[in-house]
VEXVEXMI-597541 format. One line per field, with one value per residue (C-alpha): residue number from 1; residue in one letter; x, y, z. Coordinates in steps of 0.2 Angstrom, whole numbers, plus 5000, padded with zeros to 4 digits. Each point is the difference from the previous one (the first is absolute). Layout:
% VEXVEXMI-597541
num = (NUM|...)
residu = (a|...)
px = (X|...)
py = (Y|...)
pz = (Z|...)
END
This chain:
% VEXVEXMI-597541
num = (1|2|3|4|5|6|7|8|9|10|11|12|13|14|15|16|17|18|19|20|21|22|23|24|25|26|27|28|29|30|31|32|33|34|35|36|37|38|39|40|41|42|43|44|45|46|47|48|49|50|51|52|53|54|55|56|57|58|59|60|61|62|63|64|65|66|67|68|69|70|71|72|73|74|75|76|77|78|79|80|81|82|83|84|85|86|87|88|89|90|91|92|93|94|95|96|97|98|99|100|101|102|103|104|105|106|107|108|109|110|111|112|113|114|115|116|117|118|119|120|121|122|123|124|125|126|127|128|129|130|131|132|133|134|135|136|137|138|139|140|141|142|143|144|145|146|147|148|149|150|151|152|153|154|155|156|157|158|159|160|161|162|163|164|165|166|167|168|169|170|171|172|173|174|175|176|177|178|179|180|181|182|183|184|185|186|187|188|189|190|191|192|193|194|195|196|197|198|199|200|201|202|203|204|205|206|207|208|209|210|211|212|213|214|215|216|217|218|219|220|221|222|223|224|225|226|227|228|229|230|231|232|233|234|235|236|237|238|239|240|241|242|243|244|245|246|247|248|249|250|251|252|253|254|255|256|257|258|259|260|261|262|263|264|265|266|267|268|269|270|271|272|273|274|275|276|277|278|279|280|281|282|283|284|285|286|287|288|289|290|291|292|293|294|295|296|297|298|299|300|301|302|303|304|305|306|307|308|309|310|311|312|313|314|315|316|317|318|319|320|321|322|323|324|325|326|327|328|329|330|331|332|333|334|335|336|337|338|339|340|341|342|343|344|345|346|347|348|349|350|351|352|353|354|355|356|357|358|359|360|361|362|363|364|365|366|367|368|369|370|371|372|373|374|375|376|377|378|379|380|381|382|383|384|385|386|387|388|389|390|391|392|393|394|395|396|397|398|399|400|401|402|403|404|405|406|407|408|409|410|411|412|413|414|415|416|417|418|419|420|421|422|423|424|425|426|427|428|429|430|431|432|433|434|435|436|437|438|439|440|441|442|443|444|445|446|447|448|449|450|451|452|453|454|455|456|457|458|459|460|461|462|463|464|465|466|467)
residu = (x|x|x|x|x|x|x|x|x|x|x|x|x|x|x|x|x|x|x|x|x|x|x|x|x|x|x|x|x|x|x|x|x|x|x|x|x|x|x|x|x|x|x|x|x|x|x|x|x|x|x|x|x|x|x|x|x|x|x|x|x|x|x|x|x|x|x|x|x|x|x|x|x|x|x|x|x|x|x|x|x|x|x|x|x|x|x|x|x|x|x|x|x|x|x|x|x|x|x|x|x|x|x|x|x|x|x|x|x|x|x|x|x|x|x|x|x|x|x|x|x|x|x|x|x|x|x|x|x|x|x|x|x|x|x|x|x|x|x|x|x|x|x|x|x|x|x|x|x|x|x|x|x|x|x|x|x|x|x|x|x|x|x|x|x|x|x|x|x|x|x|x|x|x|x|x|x|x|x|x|x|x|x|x|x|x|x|x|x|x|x|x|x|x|x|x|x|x|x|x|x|x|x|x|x|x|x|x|x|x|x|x|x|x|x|x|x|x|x|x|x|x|x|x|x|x|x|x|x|x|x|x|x|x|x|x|x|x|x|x|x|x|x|x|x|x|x|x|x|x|x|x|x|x|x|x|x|x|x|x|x|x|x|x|x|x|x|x|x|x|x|x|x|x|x|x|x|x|x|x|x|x|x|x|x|x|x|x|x|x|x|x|x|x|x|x|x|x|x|x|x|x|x|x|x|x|x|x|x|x|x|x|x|x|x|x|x|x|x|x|x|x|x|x|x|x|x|x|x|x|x|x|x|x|x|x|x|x|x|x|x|x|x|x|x|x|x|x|x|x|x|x|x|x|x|x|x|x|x|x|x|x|x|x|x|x|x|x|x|x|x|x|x|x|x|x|x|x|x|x|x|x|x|x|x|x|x|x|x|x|x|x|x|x|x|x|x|x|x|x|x|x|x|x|x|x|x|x|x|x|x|x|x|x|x|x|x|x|x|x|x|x|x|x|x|x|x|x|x|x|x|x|x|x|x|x|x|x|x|x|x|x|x|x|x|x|x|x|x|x|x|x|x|x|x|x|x|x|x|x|x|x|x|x|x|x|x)
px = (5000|5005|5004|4990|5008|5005|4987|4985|4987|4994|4982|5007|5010|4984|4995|5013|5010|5017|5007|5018|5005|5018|5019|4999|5017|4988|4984|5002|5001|4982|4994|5016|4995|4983|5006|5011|4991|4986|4996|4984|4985|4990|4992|5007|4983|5002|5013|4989|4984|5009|5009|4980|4994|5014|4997|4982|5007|5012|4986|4983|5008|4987|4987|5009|5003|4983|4995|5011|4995|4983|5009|5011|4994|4981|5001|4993|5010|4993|5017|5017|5008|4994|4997|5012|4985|4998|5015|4998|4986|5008|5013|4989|4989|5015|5000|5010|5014|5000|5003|5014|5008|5001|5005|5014|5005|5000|5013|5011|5001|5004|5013|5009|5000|5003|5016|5004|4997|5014|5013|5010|5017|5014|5017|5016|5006|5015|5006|4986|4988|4984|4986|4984|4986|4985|4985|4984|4983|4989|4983|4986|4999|4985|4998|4990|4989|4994|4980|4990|5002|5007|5006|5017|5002|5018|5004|4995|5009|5017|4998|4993|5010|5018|4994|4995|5017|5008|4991|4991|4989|4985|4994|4984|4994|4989|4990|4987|4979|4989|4982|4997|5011|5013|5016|4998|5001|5016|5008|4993|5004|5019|5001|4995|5013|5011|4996|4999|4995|4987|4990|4990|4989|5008|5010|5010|5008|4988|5008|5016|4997|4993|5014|5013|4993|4987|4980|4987|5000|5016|5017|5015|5013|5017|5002|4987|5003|4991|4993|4986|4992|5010|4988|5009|5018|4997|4994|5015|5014|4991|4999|5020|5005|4988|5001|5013|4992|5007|5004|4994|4986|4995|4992|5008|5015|5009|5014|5008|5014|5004|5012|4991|5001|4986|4981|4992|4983|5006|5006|4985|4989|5010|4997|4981|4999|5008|4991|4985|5000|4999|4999|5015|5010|5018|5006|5014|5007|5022|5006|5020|5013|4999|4984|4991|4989|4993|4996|4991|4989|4995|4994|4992|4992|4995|4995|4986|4994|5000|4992|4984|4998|5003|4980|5012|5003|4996|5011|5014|4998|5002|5015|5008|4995|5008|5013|5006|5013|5009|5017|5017|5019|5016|5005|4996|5012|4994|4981|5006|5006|4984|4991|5009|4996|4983|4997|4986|4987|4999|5016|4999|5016|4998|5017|5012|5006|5017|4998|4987|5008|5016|4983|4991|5017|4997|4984|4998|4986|4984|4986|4999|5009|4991|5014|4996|4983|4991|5003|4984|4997|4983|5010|5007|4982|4992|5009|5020|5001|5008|4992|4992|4996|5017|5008|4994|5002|5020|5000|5010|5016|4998|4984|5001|4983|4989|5010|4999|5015|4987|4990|5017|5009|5017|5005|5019|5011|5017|5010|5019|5009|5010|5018|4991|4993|5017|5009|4988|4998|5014|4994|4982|5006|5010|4986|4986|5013|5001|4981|4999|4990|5009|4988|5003|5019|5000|4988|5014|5015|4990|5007|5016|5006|4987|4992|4982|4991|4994|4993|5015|5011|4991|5002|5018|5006|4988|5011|5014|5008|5002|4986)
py = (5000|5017|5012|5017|5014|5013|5013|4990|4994|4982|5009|5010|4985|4989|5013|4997|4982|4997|4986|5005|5013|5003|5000|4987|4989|4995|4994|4982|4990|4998|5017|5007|4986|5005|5019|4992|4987|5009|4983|4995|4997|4994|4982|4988|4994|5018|4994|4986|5012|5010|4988|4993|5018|5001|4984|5005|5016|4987|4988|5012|5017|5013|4990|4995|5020|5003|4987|5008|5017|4990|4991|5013|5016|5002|5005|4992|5006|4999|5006|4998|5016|5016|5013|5014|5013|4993|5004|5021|5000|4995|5013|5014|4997|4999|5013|5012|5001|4981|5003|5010|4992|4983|5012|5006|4985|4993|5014|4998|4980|5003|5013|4987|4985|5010|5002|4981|4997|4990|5000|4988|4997|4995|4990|4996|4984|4999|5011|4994|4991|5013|4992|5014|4997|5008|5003|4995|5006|4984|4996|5000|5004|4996|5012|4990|5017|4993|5004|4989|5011|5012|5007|5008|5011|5003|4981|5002|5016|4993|4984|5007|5017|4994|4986|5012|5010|4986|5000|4983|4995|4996|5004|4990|5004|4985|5007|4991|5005|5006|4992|5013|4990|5014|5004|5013|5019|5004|4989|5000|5022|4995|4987|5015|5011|4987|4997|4981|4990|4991|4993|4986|4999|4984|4996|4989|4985|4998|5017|4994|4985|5007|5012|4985|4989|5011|4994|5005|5020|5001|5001|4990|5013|5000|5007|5002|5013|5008|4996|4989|4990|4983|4990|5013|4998|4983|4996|5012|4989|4983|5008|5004|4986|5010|5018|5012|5009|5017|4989|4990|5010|5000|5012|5020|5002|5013|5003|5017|4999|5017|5008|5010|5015|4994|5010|4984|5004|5002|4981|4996|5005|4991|4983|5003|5005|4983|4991|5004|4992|4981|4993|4987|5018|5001|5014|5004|5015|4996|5013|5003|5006|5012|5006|4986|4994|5014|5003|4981|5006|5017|4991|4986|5015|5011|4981|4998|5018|4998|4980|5008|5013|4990|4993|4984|4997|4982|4997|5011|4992|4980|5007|5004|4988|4984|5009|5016|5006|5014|4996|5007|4994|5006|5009|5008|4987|4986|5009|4998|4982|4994|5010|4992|4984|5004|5006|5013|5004|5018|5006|5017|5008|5013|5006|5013|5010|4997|4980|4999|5000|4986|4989|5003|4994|4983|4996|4987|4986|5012|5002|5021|5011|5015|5013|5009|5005|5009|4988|4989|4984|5005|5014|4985|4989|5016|5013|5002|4989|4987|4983|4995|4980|4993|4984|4993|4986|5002|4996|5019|4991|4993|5011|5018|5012|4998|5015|5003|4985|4989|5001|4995|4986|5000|4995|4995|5002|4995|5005|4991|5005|4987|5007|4999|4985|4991|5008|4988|4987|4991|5003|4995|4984|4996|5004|4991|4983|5001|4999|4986|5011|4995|5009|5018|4996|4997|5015|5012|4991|5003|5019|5000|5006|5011|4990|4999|4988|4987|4983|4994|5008|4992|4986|4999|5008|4986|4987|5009|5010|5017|5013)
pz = (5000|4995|5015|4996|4992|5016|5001|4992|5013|4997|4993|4988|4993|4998|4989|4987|5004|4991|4993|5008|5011|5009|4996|4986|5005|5017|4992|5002|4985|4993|5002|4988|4988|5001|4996|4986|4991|4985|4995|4994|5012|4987|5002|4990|4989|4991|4989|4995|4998|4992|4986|4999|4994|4987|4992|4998|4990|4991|4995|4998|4995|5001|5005|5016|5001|5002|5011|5013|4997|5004|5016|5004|4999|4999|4982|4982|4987|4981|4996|5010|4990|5007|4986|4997|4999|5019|5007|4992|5009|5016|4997|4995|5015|5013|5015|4993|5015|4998|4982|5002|5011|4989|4988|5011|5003|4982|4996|5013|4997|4983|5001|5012|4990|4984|5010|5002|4982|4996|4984|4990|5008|4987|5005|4992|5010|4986|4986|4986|5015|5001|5013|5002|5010|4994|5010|4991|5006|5005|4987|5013|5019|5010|5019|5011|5010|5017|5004|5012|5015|4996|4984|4997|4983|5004|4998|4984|4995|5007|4989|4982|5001|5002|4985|4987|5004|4997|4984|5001|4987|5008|5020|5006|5017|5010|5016|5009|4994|5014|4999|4985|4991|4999|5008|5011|4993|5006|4993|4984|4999|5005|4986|4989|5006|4998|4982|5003|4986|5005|5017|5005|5015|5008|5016|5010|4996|4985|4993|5001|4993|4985|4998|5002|4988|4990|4996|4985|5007|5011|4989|5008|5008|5002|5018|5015|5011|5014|5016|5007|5014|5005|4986|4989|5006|5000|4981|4996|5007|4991|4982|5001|4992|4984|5002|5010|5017|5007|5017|5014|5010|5018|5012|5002|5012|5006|5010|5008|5003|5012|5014|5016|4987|4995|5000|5009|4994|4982|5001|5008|4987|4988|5009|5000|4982|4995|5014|4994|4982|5009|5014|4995|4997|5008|5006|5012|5006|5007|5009|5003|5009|5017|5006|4991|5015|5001|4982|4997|5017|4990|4987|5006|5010|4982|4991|5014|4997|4982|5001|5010|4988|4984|4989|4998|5016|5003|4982|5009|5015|4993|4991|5015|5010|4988|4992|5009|5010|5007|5004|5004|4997|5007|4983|4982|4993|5009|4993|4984|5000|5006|4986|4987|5006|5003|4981|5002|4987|5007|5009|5010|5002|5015|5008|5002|4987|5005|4997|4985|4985|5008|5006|4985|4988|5012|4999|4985|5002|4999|4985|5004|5013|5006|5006|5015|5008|4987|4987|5006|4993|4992|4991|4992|4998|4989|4993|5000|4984|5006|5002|5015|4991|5012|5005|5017|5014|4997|4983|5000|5000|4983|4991|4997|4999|4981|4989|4981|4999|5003|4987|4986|4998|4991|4985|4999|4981|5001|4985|4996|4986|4988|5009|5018|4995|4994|5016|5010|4991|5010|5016|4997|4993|5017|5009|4991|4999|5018|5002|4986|4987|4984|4989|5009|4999|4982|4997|5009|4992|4984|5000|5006|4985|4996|4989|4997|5009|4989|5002|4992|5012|5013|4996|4996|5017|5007|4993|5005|4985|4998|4993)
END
């Protein structure tokens, strides 16, 4: 059992129970693997479920579409594409602030990614050796748009936008129907800022199915990108093997990573705001160095203030009660190791001036850093361009954040001329013997003089003579 944090009565910390509290390095053992381990909570039949639904798609293409639009959602759709005039009319009717403010955002999220618009690289491994790698804009790209629940625009804004920079040939947006057989508004007046291609008013697994392997009305894709519930995530990871993804998704995370400089109320506020997306969110607030006691107290103190006040509240409070923690360590650079381990969707970055920019140049395993108290984490989800779809449950380490280099692949020439070629031929002969490929020998040895490669040559170096 966790001792209280000094200051905090036992009622005021009923109101808002953490996972972890303390100096970190004297939890015991099963509290900092709680605080460490994002894994899963799913139950173990979704995998099952969900590879049921996605062979429905497989076997019954549109019809299995809309017998789960029927299941699913409430909704009986006569057609699973939603008219382009449809999505006009959500745009034109829009609150005009919200309007504006997706129109904001669209702007920003393309000036960004026009940024990371990659370029052909050129090398000369050898005088007359050229090797380019050209980046070559994907066919089609399908954006998975969550709705259900909740709907969320800017999911699809980050997904299509940094696509059509990258100049893809075709962008298809999938979001669940409500029971008007639609998508909800919102999404459908951000598809048309977007200047996506084309939608279709199905969801879940079913949606990525019929991305992955394509049906009668849905075109087969490329790449899926975007997030979605865990029947989302899940058909994601099965349909690898057919299509790429952007990258393994679980619930939001967060981790500040702060000195006592820090406004506790600011940090506060932060774990809230990610608290309140799901109650499997983890968020974790490690405070460093001298006075660092005192600072976790301050904003366990602000965080019960801010729960009470919060319409998400019990949401907040779940969060916080299976996944969150305020703790301390004895210094910044024993901060930073554990952060790095600890691969944090969201990293907030709150400390001195002084020490920013050397802890900042350490920090490696994390899908966005947010640098110093004013750069809030829902700066990040809405407007400052860059992209809020992230890696998550530690997957940091080896995934980066979706970007405009997502939506290429690369296309590899390799040039050798006939000098470059006879100055290798040798080498590449030795090399090839030495593995027991005789035909790759003889194909090298072929232009040792120069000479053209023909069958003829082949054939003779095979048997052992010269070209």
């Amino acid at each position: 059992m966790n001792a209280f944090a000094p200051g905090i009565s036992r009622e005021e910390t009923f109101a808002v129970e953490l996972r972890a509290r303390g100096a970190f390095d004297v939890l015991d053992a099963a509290t900092r693997r709680a605080v460490c381990d994002r894994s899963s909570t799913i139950d173990a039949s979704l995998g099952a479920r969900t590879a049921s639904i996605i062979a429905r798609v497989r076997g019954d293409g549109d019809d299995a579409l809309r017998a789960m639009a029927r299941e699913f959602d409430g909704a009986s759709l006569t057609t699973l594409e939603v008219p382009r005039a449809q999505w006009t009319a959500a745009l034109d009717t829009l609150d005009p602030p919200l309007r504006n403010a997706l129109t904001r955002a669209a702007r920003n999220i393309a000036t960004v990614h026009e940024g990371f618009r990659p370029t052909l690289m050129r090398v000369a491994s050898e005088p007359g050796v050229e090797i380019t790698r050209r980046p070559d804009a994907l066919h089609r790209v399908g954006v998975y748009a969550p709705g259900g629940r909740a709907a969320y625009p800017s999911s699809l804004l980050m997904g299509a936008i940094p696509a059509r920079v990258a100049g893809v040939g075709e962008v298809i947006v999938c979001s669940p129907p409500g029971a008007d057989g639609l998508p909800s508004a919102v999404v459908l007046a951000a598809a048309a800022i977007a200047k996506v291609d084309r939608v279709f008013a199905i969801g879940g697994a079913g949606a990525v199915a019929a991305m992955a392997y394509g049906t009668e009305s849905v075109p087969r894709v490329d790449r899926i990108v975007g997030p979605g519930n865990a029947y989302v995530a899940e058909a994601k990871l099965q349909v690898m093997r057919e299509v790429s993804i952007d990258a393994p998704a679980g619930p939001s995370e967060l981790l500040v990573l702060a000195d006592s400089s820090a406004n506790v109320a600011c940090i506060a506020r932060e774990l809230v705001a990610q608290a309140e997306h799901d109650p499997d969110a983890a968020v974790i607030a490690v405070v460093c160095g001298d006075g660092a006691t005192a600072c976790a107290a301050g904003i366990e103190r602000a965080l019960i203030d801010i729960v009470r006040a919060t319409p998400r509240a019990d949401v907040v409070r779940a969060a916080l009660r299976s996944r969150g923690a305020i703790v301390t360590m004895e210094s910044l650079a024993r901060g930073v190791a554990f952060a790095n381990d600890w691969c944090a969707e969201h990293l907030l970055l709150v400390v001195r001036d002084d020490v920013r920019d050397l802890t900042l140049t350490a920090l490696r395993n994390a899908g966005t850093v947010f640098v110093g108290e004013s750069s809030s984490v829902a700066f990040g989800d809405y407007m400052t361009g860059a992209n809020h779809v992230l890696p998550t449950a530690g997957s940091a380490r080896c995934y980066s954040g979706l970007s405009t280099l997502d939506f290429f692949r690369w296309t590899t020439t390799q040039t050798v001329t006939r000098d470059a070629a006879a100055a290798m031929a040798s080498d590449v002969g030795v090399f090839a013997d030495a593995e027991g490929l005789s035909a790759h020998a003889a194909a090298a040895r072929a232009w040792s003089t120069g000479a053209a490669m023909t069958a003829a040559n082949i054939a003779t170096v095979a048997n052992g003579g010269a070209p």
